[in-house]
KEPATI-376503 format. One record per atom (N, C-alpha, C, O): x, y, z; atom name. Coordinates in steps of 0.2 Angstrom, whole numbers. Layout:
BEGIN
R    east   north      up   palo
R       X       Y       Z     CA
...
This chain:
BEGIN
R    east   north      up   palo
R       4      47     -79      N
R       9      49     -74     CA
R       9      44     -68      C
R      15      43     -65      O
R       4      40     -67      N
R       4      34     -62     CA
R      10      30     -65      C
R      16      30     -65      O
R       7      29     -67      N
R      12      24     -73     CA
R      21      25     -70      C
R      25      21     -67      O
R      22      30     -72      N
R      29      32     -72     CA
R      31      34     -65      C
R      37      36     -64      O
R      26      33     -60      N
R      28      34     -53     CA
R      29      28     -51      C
R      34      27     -47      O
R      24      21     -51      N
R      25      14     -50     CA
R      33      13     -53      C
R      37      12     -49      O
R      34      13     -58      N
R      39       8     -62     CA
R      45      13     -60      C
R      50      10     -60      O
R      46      19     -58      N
R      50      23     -56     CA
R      53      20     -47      C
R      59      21     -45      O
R      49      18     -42      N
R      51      15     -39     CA
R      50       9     -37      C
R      45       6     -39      O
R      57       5     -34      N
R      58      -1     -34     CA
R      54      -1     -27      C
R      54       3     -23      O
R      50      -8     -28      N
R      46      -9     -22     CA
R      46     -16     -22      C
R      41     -19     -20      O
R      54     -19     -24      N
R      55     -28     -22     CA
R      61     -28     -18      C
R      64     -23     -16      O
R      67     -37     -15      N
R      71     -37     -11     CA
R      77     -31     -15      C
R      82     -30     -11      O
R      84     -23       1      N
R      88     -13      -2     CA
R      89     -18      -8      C
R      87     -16     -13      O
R      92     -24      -8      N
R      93     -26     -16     CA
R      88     -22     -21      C
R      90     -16     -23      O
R      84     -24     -23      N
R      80     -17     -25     CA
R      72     -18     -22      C
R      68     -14     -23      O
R      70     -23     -19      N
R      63     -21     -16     CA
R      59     -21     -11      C
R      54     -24     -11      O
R      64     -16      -5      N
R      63     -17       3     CA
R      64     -21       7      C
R      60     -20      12      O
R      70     -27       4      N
R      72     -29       9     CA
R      77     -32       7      C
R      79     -33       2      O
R      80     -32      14      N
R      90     -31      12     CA
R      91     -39      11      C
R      87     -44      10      O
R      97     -39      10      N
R     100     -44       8     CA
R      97     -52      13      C
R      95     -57      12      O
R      98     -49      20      N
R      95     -54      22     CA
R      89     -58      23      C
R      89     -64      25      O
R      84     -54      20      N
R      77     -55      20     CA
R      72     -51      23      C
R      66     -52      22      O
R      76     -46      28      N
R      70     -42      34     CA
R      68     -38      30      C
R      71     -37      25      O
R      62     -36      32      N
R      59     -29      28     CA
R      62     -23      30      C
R      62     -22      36      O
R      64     -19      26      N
R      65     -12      28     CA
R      58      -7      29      C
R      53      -6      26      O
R      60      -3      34      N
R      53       2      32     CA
R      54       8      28      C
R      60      10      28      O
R      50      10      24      N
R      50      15      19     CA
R      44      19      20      C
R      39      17      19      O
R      45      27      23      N
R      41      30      26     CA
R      39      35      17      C
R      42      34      11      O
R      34      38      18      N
R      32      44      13     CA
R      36      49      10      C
R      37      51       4      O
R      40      52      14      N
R      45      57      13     CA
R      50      52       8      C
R      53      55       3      O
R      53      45      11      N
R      57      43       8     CA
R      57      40       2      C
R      63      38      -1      O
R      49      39       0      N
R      48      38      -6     CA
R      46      41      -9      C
R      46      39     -15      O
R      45      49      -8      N
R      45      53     -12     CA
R      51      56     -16      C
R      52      58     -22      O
R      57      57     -10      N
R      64      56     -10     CA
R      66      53     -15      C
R      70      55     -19      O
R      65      46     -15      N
R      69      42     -21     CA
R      66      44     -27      C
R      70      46     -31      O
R      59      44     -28      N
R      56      47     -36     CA
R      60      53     -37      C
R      62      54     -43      O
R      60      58     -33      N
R      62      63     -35     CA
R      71      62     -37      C
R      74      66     -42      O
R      74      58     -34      N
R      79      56     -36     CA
R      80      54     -41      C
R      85      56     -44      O
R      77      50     -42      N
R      77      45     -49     CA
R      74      49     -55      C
R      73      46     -60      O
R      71      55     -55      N
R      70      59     -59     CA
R      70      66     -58      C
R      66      69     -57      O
R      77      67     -60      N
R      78      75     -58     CA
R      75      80     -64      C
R      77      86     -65      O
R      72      76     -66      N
R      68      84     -72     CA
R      62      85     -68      C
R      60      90     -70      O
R      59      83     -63      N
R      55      83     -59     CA
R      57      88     -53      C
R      63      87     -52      O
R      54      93     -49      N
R      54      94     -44     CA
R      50      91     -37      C
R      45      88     -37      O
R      54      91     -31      N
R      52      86     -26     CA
R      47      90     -26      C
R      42      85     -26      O
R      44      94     -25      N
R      35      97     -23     CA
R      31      96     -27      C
R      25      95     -26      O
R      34      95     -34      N
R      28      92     -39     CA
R      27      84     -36      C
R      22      82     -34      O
R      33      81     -36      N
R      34      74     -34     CA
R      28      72     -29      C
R      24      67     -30      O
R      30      77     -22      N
R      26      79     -18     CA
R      18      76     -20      C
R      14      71     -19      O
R      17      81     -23      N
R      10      82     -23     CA
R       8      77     -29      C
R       2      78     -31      O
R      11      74     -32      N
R       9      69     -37     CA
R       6      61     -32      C
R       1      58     -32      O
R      12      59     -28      N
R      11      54     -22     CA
R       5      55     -18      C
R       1      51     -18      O
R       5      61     -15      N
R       0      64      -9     CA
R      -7      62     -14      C
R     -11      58     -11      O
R      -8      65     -21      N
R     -15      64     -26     CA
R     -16      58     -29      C
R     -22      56     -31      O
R     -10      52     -29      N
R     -11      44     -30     CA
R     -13      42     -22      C
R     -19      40     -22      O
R     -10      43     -17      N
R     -15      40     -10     CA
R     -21      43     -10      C
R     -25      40      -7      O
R     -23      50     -12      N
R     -28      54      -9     CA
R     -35      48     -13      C
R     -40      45     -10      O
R     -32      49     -20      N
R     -37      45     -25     CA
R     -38      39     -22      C
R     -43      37     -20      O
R     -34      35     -22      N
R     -33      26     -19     CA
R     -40      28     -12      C
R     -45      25     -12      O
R     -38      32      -7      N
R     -42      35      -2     CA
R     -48      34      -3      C
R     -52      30       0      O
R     -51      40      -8      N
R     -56      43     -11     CA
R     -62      35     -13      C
R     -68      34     -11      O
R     -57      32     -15      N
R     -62      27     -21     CA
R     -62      20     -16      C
R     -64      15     -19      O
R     -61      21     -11      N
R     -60      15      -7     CA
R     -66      16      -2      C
R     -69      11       0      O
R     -67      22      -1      N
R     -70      27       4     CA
R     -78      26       0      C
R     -83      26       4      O
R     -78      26      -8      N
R     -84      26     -12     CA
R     -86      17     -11      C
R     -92      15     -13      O
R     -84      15     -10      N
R     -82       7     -11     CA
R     -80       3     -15      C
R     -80      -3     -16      O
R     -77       8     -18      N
R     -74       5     -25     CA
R     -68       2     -24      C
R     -66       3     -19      O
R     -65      -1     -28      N
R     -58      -7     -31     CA
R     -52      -3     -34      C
R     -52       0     -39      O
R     -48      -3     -30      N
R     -44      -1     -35     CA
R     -38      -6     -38      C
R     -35     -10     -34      O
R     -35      -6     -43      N
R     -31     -13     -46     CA
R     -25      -6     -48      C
R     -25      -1     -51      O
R     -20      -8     -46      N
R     -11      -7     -50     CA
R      -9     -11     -52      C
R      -5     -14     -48      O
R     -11     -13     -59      N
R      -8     -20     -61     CA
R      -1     -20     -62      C
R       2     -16     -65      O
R       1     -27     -59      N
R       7     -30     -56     CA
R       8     -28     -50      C
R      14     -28     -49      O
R       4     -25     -46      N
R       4     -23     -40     CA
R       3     -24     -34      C
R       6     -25     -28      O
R      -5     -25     -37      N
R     -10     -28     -32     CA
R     -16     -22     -34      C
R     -17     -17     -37      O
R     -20     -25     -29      N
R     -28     -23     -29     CA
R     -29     -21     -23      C
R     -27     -24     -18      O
R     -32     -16     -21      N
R     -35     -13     -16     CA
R     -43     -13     -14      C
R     -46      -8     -18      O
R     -47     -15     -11      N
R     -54     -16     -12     CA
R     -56     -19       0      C
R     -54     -22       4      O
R     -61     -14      -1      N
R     -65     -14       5     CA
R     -68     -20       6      C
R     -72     -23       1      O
R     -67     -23      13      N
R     -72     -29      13     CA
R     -77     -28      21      C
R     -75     -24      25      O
R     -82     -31      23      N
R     -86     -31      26     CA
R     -85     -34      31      C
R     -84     -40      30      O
R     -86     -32      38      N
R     -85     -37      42     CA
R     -92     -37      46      C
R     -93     -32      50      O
R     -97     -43      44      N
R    -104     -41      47     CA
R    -102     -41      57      C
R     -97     -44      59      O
R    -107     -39      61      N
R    -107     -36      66     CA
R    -107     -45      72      C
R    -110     -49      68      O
R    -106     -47      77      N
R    -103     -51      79     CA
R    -102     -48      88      C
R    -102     -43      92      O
R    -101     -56      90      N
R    -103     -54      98     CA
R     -95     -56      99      C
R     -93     -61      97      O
R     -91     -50     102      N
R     -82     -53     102     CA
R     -81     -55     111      C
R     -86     -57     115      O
R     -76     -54     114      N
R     -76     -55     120     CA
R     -69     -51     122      C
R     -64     -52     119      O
R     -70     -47     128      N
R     -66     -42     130     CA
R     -59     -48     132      C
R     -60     -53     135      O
R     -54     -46     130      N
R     -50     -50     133     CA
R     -46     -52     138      C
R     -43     -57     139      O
R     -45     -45     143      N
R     -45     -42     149     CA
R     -50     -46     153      C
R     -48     -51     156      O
R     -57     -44     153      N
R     -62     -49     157     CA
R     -65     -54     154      C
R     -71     -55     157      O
R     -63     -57     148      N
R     -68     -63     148     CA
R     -75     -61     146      C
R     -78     -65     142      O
R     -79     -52     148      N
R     -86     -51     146     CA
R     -88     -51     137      C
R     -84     -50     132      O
R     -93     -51     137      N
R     -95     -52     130     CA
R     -98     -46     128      C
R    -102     -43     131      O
R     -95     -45     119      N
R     -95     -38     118     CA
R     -99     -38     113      C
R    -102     -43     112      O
R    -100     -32     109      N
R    -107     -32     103     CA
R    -102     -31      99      C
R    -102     -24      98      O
R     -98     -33      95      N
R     -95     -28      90     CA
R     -99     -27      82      C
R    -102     -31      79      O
R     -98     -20      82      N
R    -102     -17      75     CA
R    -100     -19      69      C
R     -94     -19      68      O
R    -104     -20      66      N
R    -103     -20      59     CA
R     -96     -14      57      C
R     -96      -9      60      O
R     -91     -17      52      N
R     -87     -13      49     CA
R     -85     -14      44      C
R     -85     -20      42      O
R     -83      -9      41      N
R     -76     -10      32     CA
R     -72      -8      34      C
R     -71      -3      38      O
R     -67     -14      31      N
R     -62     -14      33     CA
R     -57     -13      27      C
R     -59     -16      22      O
R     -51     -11      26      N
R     -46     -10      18     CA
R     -44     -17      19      C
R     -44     -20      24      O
R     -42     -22      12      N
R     -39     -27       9     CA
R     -33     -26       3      C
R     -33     -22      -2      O
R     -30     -29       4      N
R     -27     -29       0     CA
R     -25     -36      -2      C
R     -24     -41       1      O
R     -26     -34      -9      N
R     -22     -41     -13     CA
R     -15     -39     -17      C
R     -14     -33     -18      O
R     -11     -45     -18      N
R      -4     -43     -20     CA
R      -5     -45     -28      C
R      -8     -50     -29      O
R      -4     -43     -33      N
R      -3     -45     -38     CA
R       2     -50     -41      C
R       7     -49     -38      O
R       1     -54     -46      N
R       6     -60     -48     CA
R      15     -54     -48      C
R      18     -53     -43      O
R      16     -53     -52      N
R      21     -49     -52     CA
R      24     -48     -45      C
R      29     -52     -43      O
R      22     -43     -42      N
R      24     -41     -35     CA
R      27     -48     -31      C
R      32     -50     -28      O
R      21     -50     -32      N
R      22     -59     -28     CA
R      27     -63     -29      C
R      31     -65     -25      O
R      28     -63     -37      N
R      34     -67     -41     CA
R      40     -64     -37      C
R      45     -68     -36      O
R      42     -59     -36      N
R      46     -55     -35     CA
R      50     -56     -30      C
R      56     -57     -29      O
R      44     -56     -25      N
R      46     -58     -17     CA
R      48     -64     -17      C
R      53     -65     -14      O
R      45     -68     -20      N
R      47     -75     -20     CA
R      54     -77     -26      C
R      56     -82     -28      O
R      58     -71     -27      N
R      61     -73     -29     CA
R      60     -75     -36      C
R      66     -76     -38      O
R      55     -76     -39      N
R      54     -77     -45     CA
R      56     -74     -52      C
R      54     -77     -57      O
């Protein structure tokens, strides 16, 4: 089912991958991509639809949250990285700050997705 929700929406240059002919990025909110899948397949109900997106980010969420990797190939890859703890400096005063240890989301773009952008 993933499967057929990726390749179901276009997500290169309004040409077809979010960005207009000029080059800018268009924004594409949640509802609006649910909107197009459910569009682009009308044997579908948009609540199924719904609830099929809402369960592909929950899980993306979930497994990221575990620390785990997640790969859509030709996509890209999603994977947690570390950012060990570190003295920053407020930048209003100049004073020196402790910042904590965090994970943070990464994303990598997949060859495909890349080729794309670039026109390839």
């Amino acid at each position: 089912m993933l499967f057929l929700i990726c390749n179901s929406v276009s997500m290169t240059p309004i040409g077809n991958d979010g960005f207009d002919m000029r080059g800018d990025a268009t924004d594409m909110i949640r509802s609006e991509l649910i909107q197009k899948i459910a569009d682009e397949n009308p044997h579908l109900y948009q609540r199924d639809v719904e609830r099929i997106v809402n369960t592909i980010f929950e899980e993306i969420t979930n497994a990221m949250a575990r620390g785990d990797r997640v790969e859509l190939r030709g996509f890209g890859a999603f994977s947690v990285k570390k950012r060990d703890a570190r003295v920053g400096r407020n930048p209003r005063t100049g004073e020196s700050v402790e910042v904590e240890e965090k994970h943070v989301p990464f994303f990598k773009t997949g060859k495909l997705l890349r080729d794309r952008l670039n026109g390839k």
